[in-house]
C-alpha positions in Angstrom: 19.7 26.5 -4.3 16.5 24.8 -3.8 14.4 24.8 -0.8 15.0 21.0 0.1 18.5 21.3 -0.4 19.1 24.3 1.9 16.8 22.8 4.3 18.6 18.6 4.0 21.7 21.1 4.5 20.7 22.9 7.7 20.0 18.9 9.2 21.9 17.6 12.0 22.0 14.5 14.2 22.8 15.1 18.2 25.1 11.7 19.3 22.6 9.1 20.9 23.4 5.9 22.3 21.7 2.3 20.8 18.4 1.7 19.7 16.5 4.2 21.7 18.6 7.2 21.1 16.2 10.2 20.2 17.2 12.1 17.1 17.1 16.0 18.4 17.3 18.8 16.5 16.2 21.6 18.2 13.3 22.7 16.6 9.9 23.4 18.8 7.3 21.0 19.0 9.4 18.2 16.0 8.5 14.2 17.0 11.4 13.0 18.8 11.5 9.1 17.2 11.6 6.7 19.7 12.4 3.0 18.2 10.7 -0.2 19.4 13.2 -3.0 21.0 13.0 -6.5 19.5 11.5 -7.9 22.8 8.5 -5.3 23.1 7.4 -6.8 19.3 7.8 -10.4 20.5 5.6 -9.5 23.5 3.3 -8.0 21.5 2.9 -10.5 18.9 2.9 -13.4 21.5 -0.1 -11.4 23.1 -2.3 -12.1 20.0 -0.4 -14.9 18.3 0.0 -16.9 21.2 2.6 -19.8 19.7 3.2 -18.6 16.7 6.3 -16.8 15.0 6.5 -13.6 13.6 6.8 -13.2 9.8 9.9 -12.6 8.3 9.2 -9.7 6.9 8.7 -7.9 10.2 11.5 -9.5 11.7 14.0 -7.8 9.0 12.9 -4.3 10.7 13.5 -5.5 14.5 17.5 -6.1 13.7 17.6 -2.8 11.5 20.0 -0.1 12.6 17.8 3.2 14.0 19.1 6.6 14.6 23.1 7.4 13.9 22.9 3.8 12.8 20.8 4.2 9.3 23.3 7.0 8.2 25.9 4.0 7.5 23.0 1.1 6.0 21.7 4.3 4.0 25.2 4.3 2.2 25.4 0.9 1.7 21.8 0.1 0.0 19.3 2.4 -0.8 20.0 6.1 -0.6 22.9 8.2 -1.8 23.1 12.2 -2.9 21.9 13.2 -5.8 23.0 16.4 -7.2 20.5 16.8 -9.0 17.8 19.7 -7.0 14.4 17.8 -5.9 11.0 20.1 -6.6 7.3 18.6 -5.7 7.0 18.3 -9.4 9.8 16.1 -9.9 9.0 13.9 -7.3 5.2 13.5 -8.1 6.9 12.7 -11.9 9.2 10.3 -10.2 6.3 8.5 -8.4 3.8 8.1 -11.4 6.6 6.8 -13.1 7.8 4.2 -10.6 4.3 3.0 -10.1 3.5 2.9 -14.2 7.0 0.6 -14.8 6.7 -1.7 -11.9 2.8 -2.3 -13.5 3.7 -3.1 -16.6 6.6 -6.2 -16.0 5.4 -7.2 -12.6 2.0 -8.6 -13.3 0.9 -12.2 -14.8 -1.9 -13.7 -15.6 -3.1 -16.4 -13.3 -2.9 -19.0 -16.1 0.9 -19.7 -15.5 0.8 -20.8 -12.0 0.8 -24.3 -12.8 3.6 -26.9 -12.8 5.9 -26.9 -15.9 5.0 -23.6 -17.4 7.6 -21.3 -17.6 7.8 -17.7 -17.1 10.2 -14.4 -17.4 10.3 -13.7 -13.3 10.4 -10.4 -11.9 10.4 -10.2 -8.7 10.6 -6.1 -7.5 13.1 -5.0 -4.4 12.0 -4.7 -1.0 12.3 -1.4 -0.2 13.9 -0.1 3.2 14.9 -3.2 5.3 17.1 -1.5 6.6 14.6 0.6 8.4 13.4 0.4 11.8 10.2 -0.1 14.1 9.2 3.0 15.5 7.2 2.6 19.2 3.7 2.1 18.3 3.0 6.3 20.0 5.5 7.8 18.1 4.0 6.1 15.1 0.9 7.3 15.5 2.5 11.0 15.9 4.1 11.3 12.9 1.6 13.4 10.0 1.5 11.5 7.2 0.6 14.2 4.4 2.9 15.9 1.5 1.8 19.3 3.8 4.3 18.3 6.7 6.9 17.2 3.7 9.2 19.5 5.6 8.3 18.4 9.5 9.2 14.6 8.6 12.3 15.4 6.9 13.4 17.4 9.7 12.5 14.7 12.2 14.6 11.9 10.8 17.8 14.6 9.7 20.1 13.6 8.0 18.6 13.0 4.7 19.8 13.3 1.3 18.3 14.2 -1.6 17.4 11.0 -2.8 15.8 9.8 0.2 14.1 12.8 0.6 12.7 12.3 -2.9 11.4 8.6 -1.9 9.8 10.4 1.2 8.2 12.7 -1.0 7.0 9.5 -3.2 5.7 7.5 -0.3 3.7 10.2 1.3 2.1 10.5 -2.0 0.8 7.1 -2.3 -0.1 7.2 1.3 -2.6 10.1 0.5 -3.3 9.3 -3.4 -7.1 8.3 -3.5 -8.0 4.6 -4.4 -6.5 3.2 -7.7 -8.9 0.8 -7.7 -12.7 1.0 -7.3 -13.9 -0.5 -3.3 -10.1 -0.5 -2.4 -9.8 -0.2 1.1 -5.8 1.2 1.9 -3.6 2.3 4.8 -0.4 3.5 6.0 0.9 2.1 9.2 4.4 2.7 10.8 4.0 -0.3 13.7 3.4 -3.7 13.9 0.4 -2.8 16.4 -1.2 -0.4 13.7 -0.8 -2.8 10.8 -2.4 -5.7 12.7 -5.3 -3.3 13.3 -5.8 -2.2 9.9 -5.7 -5.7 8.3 -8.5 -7.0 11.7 -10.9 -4.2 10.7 -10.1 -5.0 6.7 -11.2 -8.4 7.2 -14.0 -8.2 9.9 -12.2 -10.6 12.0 -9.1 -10.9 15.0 -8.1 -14.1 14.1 -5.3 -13.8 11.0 -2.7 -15.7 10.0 0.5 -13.5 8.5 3.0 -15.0 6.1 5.9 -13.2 3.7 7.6 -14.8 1.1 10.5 -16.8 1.5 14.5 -15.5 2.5 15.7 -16.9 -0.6 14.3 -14.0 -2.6 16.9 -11.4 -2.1 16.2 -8.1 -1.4 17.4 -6.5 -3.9 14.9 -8.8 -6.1 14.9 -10.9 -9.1 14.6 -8.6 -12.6 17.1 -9.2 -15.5 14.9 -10.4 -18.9 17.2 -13.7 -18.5 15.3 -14.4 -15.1 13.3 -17.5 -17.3 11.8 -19.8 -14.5 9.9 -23.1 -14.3 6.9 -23.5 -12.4 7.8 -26.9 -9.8 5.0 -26.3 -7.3 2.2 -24.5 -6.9 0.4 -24.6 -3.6 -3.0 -22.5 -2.6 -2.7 -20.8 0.4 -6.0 -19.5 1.1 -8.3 -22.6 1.6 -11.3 -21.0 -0.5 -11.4 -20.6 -4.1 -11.5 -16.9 -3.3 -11.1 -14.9 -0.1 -10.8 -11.4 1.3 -6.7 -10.7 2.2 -4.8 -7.9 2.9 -1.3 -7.0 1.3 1.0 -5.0 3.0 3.9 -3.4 0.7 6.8 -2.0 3.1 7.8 1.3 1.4 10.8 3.3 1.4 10.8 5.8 4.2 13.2 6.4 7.1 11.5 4.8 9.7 9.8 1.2 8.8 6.4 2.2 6.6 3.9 -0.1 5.0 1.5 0.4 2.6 -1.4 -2.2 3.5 -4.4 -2.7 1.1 -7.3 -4.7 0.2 -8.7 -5.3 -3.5 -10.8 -8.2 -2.8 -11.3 -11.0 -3.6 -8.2 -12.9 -4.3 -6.5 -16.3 -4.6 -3.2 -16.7 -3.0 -0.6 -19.3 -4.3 3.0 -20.2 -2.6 5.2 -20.9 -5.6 8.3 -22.8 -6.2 10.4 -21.8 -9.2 13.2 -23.5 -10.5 15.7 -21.5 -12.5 16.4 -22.6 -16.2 19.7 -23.2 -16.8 21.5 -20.9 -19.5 25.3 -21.5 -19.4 26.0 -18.6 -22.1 24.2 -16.4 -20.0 26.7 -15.0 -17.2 23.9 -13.3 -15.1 22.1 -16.4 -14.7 24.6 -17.5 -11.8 24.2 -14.2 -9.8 20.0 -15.5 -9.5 18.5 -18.0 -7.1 18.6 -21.6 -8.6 15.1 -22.0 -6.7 12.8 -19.1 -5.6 9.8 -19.8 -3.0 7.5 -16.7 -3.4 3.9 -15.7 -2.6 1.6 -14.7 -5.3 -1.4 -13.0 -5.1 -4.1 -12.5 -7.9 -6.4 -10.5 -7.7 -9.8 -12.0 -9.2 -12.1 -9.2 -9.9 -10.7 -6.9 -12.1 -13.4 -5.2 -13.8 -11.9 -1.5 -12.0 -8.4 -1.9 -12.9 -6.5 0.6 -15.3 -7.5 0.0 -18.5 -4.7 1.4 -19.9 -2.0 -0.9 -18.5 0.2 -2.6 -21.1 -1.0 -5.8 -19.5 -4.1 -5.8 -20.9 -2.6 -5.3 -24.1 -0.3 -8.2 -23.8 -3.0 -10.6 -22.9 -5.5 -9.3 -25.4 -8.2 -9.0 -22.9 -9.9 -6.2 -21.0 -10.2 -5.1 -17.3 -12.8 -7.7 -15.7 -12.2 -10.9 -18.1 -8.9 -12.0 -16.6 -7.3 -11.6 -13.3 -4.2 -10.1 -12.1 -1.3 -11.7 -10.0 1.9 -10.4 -9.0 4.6 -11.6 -6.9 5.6 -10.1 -3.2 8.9 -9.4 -2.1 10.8 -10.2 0.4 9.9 -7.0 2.6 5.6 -7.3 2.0 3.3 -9.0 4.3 0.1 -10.9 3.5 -2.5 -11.0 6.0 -5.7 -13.8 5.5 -8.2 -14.8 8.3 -7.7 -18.2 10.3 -10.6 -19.9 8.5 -9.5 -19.4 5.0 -5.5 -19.9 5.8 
C-alpha cells in the first residue's frame, strides 16, 4: 500500500457544527481551518469597493459547503476514489499533461473575435466551486509547497485519492517557476490576499473585478459540436492594450486561485450564439447563447514554442497573439482607468 493511501486512510473528521466548525485531527501543531462567513466578505469588499458588487465568481465560494459539508459536494462533482495508488511521479505526469491538453484546444487567435465569424468553443470547467473561503489568517497559515504535501492533506481529512492527486497538481503550479518570460504569479486562498496581489501587480488600489457570465456552466462548454457564432464583441479594457490580472480558481479543498499577469493584454466580453444542428443530439445539452470574457494576450514573443497552436496558425511565438476564454470560476482584475 502506498504512502498516500495509508496516510488518506488514517484521516478522520471530528463532528463540527456550520460554517465555522474546525476540522481536528489530533495531530500537534496541524492548521485548524477556520472558514470566512458571507457577511465578513461583503464587509470587506464594501470597505474598498464602496457600492459596488462582488463578482460572481467569488460569490460561488461564500455559499459553498465547508467542513463535514464538502464530503457530500465532493461526491456529487469533482472528486471520487480512485483505486488506482497516487506517487509524486504520477501526479507531476498528471499535471504536465492537464496543462499541455487544455493549451492546445483552449486558445484562439484574436482574429475571430469579431461579429459573424464562427468558431469550435471550448470553454474549460471551473474547478472547485464547491469550495470555500478560508478566513483571511488561516489562509495565510497554510504552506503552500509539494514539501508539506502531507501537512495539507492531513489538515482538510478526509480526502481521497483523487483529490489528493489534484492537491498534489495545484501545489505544483503554485511553485512551478514562470511559464512565461516577465510573468508575475501568485497563489492566494482569500479574497483579502487576491485583491492584494492583483493592487501590487498593477501599481494601483483602484480595480475594477469582473467574471464571466452564470450562463457558462461550470462544468464548461467542450464537445467538437460546440460550433458558435460571434453576435457581439465588446472591449472591456478602454486602451488598446493594458496591464490585467487573471485569477484561475484551482482545485483544492479549501477555495485557491492561481492569479497572474502576462502583460499586456486586450480584454473582450463576448456574446456567442449557438449554431443550430438538429442531427446533433448534444447540441441541446449546450447554452443557446454564452456571454464569456476573453482575454488575449498581445505580446507573445516568450510563449512555448512548441504548442500545437502555433502550428495551427502557421505562425511563430511573438507574430500573433493568444486569447483564451475564462470560466465561470476565474476572475479578471483591470485598473479603474482602463475598465
Amino acid at each position: 500500500m502506498g504512502v498516500l493511501l495509508f496516510l488518506v486512510s488514517l484521516l478522520v473528521v471530528v463532528a463540527g457544527g456550520g460554517r465555522h466548525a474546525a476540522l481536528a485531527i489530533g495531530v500537534e501543531g496541524t492548521i485548524v481551518p477556520s472558514y470566512a462567513s458571507t457577511s465578513e466578505l461583503n464587509a470587506y469588499w464594501q470597505s474598498v469597493f464602496p457600492n459596488r458588487a462582488m463578482p460572481s465568481a467569488i460569490l460561488d465560494h461564500c455559499s459553498a459547503p465547508s467542513g463535514s459539508e464538502r464530503k457530500v459536494k465532493e461526491s456529487e462533482h469533482y472528486w471520487s476514489v480512485y483505486s488506482d495508488q497516487l506517487t509524486k511521479r504520477d501526479a507531476k505526469i498528471y499535471h504536465n499533461w492537464a496543462h499541455r491538453i487544455a493549451s492546445e484546444k483552449l486558445l484562439y487567435p484574436e482574429s475571430v473575435f469579431t461579429a459573424g465569424s464562427k468558431i469550435n468553443l471550448y470553454i474549460d470547467r471551473a474547478a472547485a466551486l464547491h469550495s470555500a473561503w478560508l478566513h483571511h489568517d488561516t489562509a495565510n497559515s497554510v504552506p503552500m509547497s509539494t514539501k508539506n504535501f502531507t501537512e495539507i492533506v492531513m489538515t482538510f481529512a478526509p480526502v481521497s485519492l483523487a483529490m489528493a492527486r489534484d492537491i498534489w497538481s495545484t501545489l505544483s503550479s503554485c511553485e512551478h517557476p514562470r511559464e512565461v518570460a516577465s510573468e508575475q504569479k501568485a497563489c492566494t486562498m482569500s479574497v483579502q490576499s487576491m485583491h492584494g496581489f492583483a493592487a501590487s501587480a498593477l501599481g494601483t488600489s483602484e480595480l475594477r473585478a469582473f467574471s464571466t457570465s452564470l450562463d457558462v456552466p461550470e462544468e464548461g462548454i467542450g464537445s467538437p459540436s460546440n460550433m458558435y457564432r460571434v453576435a457581439a464583441v465588446h472591449a472591456v479594457t478602454a486602451k488598446a492594450a493594458a496591464n490585467t490580472v487573471t485569477c484561475h480558481s484551482m482545485s483544492f479543498p479549501a477555495t485557491l486561485f492561481y492569479c497572474h499577469a502576462v502583460n499586456p493584454t486586450r480584454i473582450y466580453e463576448v456574446t456567442l450564439q449557438r449554431e443550430k444542428e438538429d442531427s446533433d443530439v448534444t447540441v441541446s445539452k449546450t447554452p443557446a447563447v454564452v456571454r464569456a470574457l476573453v482575454v488575449c494576450h498581445v505580446n507573445t514573443s516568450a510563449f512555448d514554442p512548441t504548442l500545437m497552436y502555433w502550428v495551427k496558425l502557421g505562425r511563430k511565438p511573438g507574430e500573433a497573439s493568444v486569447c483564451h476564454f475564462l470560466t465561470r470560476g476565474d476572475i479578471l482584475w483591470a485598473p479603474a482607468s482602463v475598465a
